[in-house]
N, CA, C and O atoms as a GROMACS GRO file, in nm:
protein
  316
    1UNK      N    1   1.906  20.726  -6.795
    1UNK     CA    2   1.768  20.766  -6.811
    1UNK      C    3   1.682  20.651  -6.761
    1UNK      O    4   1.674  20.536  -6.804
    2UNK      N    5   1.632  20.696  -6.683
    2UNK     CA    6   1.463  20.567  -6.575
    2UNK      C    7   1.350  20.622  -6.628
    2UNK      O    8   1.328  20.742  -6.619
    3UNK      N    9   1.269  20.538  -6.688
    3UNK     CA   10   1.164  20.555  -6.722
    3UNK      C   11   1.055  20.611  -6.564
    3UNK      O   12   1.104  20.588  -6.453
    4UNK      N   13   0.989  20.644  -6.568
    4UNK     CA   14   0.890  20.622  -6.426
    4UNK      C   15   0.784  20.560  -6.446
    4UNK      O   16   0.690  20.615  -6.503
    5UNK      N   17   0.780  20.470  -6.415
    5UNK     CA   18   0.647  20.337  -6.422
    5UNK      C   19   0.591  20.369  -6.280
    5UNK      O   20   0.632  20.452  -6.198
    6UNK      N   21   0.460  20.261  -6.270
    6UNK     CA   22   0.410  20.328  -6.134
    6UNK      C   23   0.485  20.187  -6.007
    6UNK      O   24   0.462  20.190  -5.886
    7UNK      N   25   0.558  20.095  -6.063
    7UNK     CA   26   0.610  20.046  -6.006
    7UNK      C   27   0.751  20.093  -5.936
    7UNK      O   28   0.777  20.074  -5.817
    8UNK      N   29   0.835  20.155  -6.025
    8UNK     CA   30   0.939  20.239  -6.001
    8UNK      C   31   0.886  20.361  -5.882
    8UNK      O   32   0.946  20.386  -5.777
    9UNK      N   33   0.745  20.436  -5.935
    9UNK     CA   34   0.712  20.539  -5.834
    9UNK      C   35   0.707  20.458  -5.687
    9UNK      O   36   0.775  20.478  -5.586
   10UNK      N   37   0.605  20.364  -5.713
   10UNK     CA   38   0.553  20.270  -5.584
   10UNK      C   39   0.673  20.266  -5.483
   10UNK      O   40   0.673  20.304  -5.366
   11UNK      N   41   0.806  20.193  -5.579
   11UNK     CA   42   0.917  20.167  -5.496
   11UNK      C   43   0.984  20.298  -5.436
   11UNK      O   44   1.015  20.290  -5.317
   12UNK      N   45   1.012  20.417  -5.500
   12UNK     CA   46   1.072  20.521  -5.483
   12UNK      C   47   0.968  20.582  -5.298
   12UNK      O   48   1.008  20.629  -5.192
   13UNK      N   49   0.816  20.542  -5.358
   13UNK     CA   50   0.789  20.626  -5.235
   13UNK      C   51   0.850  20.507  -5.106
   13UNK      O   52   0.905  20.563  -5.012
   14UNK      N   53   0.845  20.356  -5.098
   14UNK     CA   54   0.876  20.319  -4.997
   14UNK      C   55   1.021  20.376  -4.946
   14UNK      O   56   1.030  20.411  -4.828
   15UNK      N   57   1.142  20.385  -5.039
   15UNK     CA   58   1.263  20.434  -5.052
   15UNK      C   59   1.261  20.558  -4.940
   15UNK      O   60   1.317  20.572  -4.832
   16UNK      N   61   1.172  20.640  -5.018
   16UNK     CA   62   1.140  20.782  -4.940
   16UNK      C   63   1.116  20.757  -4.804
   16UNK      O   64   1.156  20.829  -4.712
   17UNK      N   65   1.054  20.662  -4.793
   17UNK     CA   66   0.988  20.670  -4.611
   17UNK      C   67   1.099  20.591  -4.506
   17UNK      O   68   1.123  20.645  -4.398
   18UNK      N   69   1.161  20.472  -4.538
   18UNK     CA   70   1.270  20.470  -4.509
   18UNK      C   71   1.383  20.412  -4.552
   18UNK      O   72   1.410  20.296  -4.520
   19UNK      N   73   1.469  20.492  -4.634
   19UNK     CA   74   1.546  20.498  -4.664
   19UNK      C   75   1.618  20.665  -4.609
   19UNK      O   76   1.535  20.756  -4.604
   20UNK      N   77   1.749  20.697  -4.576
   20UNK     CA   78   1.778  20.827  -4.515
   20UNK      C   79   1.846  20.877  -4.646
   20UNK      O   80   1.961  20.848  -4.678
   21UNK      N   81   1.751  20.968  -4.728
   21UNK     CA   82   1.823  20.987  -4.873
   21UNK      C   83   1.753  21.139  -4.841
   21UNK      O   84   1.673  21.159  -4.750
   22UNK      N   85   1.790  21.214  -4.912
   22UNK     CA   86   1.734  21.393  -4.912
   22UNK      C   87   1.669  21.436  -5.029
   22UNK      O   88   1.596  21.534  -5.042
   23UNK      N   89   1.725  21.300  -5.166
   23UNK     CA   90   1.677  21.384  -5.301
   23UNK      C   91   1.631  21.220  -5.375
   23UNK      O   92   1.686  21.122  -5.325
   24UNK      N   93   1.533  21.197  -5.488
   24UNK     CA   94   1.499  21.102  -5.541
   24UNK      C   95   1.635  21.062  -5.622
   24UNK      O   96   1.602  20.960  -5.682
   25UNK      N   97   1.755  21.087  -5.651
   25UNK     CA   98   1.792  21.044  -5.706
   25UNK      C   99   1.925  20.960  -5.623
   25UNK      O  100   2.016  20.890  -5.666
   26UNK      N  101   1.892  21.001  -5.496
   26UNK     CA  102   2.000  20.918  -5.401
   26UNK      C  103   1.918  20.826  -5.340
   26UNK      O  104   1.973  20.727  -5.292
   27UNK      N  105   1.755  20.842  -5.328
   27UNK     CA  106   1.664  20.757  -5.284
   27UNK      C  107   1.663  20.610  -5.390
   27UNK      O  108   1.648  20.493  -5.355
   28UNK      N  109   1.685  20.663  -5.519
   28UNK     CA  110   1.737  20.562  -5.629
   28UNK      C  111   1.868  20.512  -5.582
   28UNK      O  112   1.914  20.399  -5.563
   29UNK      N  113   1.893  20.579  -5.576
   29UNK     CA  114   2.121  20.505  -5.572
   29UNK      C  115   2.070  20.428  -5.464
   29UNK      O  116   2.087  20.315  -5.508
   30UNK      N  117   2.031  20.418  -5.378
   30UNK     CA  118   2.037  20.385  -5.202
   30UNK      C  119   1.926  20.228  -5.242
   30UNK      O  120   1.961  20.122  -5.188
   31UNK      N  121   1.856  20.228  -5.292
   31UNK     CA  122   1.766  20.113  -5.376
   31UNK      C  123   1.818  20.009  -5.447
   31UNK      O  124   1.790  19.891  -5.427
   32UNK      N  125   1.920  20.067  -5.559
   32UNK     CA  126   1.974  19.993  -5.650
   32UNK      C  127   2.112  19.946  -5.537
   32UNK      O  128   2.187  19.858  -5.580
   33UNK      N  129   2.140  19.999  -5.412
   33UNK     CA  130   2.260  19.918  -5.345
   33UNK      C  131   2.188  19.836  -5.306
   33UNK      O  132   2.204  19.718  -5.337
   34UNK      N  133   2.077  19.884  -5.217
   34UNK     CA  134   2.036  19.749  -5.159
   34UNK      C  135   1.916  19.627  -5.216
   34UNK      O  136   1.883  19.530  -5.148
   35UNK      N  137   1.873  19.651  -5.328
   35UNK     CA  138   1.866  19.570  -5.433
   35UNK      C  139   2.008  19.492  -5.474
   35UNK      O  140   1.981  19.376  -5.504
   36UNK      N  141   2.082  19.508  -5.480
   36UNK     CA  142   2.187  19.447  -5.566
   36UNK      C  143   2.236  19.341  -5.396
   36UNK      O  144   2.250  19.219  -5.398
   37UNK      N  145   2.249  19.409  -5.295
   37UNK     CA  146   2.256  19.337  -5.171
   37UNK      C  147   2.144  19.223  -5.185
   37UNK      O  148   2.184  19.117  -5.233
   38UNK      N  149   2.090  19.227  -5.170
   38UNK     CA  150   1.927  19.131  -5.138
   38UNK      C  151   1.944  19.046  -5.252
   38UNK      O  152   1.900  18.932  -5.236
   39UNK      N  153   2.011  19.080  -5.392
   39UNK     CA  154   1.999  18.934  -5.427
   39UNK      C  155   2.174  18.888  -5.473
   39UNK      O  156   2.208  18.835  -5.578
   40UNK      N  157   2.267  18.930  -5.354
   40UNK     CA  158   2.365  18.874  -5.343
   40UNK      C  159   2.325  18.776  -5.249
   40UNK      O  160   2.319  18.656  -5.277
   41UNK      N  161   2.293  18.832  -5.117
   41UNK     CA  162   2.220  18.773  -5.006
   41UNK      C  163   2.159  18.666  -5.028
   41UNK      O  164   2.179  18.578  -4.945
   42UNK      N  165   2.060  18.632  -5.150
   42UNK     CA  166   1.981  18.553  -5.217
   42UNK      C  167   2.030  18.378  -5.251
   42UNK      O  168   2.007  18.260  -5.224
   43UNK      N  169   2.139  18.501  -5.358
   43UNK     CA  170   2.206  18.363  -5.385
   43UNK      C  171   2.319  18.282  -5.304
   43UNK      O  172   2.353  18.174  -5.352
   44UNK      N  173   2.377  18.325  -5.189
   44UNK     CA  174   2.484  18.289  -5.142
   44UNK      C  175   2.378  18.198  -5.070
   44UNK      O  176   2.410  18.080  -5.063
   45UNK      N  177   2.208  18.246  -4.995
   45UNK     CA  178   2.144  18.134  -4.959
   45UNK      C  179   2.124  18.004  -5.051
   45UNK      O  180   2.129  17.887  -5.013
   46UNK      N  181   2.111  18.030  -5.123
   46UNK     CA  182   2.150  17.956  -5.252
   46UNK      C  183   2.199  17.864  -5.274
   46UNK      O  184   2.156  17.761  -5.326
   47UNK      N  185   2.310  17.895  -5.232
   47UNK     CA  186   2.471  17.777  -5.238
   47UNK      C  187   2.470  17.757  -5.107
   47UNK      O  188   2.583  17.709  -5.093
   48UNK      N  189   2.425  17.760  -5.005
   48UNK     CA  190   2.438  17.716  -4.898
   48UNK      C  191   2.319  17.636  -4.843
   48UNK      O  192   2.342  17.578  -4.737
   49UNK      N  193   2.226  17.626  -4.882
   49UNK     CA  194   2.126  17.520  -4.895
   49UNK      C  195   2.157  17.420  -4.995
   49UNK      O  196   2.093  17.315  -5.002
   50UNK      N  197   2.251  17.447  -5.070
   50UNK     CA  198   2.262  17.357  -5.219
   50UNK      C  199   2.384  17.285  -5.126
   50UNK      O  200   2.378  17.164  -5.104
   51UNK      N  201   2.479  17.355  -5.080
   51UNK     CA  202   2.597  17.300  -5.051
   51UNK      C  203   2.519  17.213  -4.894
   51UNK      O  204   2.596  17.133  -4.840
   52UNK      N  205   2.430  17.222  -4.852
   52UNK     CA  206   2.382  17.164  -4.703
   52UNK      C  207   2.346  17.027  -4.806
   52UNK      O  208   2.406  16.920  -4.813
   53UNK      N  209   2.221  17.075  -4.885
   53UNK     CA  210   2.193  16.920  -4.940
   53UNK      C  211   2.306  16.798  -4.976
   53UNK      O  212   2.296  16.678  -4.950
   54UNK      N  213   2.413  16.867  -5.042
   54UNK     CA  214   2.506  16.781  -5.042
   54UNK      C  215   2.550  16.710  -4.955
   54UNK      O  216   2.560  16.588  -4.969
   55UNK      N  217   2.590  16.789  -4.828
   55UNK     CA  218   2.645  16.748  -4.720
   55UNK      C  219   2.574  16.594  -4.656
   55UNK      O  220   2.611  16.483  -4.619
   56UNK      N  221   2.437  16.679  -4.676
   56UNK     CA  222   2.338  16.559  -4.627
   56UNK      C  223   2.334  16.462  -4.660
   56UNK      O  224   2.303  16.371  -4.583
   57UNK      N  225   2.378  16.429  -4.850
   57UNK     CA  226   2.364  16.327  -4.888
   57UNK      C  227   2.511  16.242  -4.935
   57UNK      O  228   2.521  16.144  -5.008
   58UNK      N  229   2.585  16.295  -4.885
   58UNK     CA  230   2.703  16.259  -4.862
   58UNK      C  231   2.704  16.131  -4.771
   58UNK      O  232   2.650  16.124  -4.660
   59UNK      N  233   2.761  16.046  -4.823
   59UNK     CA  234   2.774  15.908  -4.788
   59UNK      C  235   2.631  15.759  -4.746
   59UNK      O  236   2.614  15.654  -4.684
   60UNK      N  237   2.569  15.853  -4.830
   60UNK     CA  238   2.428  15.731  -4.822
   60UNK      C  239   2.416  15.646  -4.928
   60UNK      O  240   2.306  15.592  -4.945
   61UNK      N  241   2.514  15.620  -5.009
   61UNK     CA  242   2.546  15.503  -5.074
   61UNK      C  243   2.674  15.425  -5.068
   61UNK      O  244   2.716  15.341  -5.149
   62UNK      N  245   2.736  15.477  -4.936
   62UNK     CA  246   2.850  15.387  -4.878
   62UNK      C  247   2.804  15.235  -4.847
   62UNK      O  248   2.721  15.200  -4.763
   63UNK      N  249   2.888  15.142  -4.947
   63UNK     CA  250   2.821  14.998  -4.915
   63UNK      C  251   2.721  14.948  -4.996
   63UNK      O  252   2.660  14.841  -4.985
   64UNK      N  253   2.709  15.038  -5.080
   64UNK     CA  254   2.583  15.007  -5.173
   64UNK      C  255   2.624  14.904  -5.323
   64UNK      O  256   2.574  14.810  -5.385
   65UNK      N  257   2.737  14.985  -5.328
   65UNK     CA  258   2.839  14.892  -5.426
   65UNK      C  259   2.973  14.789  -5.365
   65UNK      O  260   3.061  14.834  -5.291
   66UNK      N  261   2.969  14.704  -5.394
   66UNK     CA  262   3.090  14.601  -5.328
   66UNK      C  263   3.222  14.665  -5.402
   66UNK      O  264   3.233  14.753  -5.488
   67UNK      N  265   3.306  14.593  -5.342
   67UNK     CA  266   3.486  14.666  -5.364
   67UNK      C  267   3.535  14.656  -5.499
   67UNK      O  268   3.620  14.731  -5.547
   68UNK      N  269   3.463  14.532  -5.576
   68UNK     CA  270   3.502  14.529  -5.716
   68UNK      C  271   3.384  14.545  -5.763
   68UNK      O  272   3.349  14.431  -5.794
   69UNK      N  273   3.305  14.614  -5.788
   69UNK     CA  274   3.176  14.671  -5.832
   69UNK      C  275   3.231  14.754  -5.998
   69UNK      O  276   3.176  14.739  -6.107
   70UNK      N  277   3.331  14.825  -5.974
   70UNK     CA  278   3.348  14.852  -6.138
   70UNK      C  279   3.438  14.758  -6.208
   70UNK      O  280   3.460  14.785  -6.325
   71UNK      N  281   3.499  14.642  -6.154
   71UNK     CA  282   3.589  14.573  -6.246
   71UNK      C  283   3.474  14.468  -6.293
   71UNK      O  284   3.459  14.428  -6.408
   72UNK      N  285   3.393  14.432  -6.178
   72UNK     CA  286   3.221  14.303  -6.271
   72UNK      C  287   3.214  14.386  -6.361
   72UNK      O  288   3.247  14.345  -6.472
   73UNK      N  289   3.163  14.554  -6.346
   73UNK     CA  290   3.102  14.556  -6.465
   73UNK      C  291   3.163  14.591  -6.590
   73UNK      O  292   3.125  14.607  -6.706
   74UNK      N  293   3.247  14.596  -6.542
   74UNK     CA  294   3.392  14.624  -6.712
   74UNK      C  295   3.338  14.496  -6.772
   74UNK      O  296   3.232  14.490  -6.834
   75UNK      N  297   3.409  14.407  -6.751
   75UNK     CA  298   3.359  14.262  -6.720
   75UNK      C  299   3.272  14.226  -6.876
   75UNK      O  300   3.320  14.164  -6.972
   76UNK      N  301   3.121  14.293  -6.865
   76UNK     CA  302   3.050  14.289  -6.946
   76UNK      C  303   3.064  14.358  -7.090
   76UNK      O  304   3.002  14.340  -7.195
   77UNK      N  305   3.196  14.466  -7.045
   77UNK     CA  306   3.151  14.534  -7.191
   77UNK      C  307   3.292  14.468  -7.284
   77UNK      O  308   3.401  14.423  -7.247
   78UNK      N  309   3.231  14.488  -7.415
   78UNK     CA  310   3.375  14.491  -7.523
   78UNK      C  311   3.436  14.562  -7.508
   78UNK      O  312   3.410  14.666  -7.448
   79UNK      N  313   3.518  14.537  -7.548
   79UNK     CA  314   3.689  14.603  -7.568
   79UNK      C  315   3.668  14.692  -7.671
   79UNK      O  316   3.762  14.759  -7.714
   0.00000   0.00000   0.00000
């Protein structure tokens, strides 16, 4: 059961104009696929801007720490 809001109508008429559906309730089905597409689509941009940033910042603190950099600072703490 769908309520009809005038947002739901709003969307149904764009659905109607193009979308290739014959009846409102396949004009719905045909919406909710490609809704559910668009924010798969979404997020995989998502992780692939997330996974680019990484990339990017991958190795810009090479050299930043010397070779025994964690045994100095053991160094300081108690046992």
């Amino acid at each position: 059961m769908i309520t009809h809001t005038q947002p739901l109508q709003d969307a149904l008429e764009i659905g109607m104009q193009y979308l290739p559906s014959s009846s409102v309730s396949e004009c719905l089905t045909q919406l909710a696929i490609e809704g559910a597409n668009a924010v798969r689509d979404r997020k995989k941009a998502t992780r692939e801007q997330w996974r680019a940033k990484v990339v990017a910042a991958s190795g810009r603190l090479t050299g930043v720490y010397g070779d025994n950099y964690l045994e100095e600072l053991r160094e300081g703490w108690p046992e």
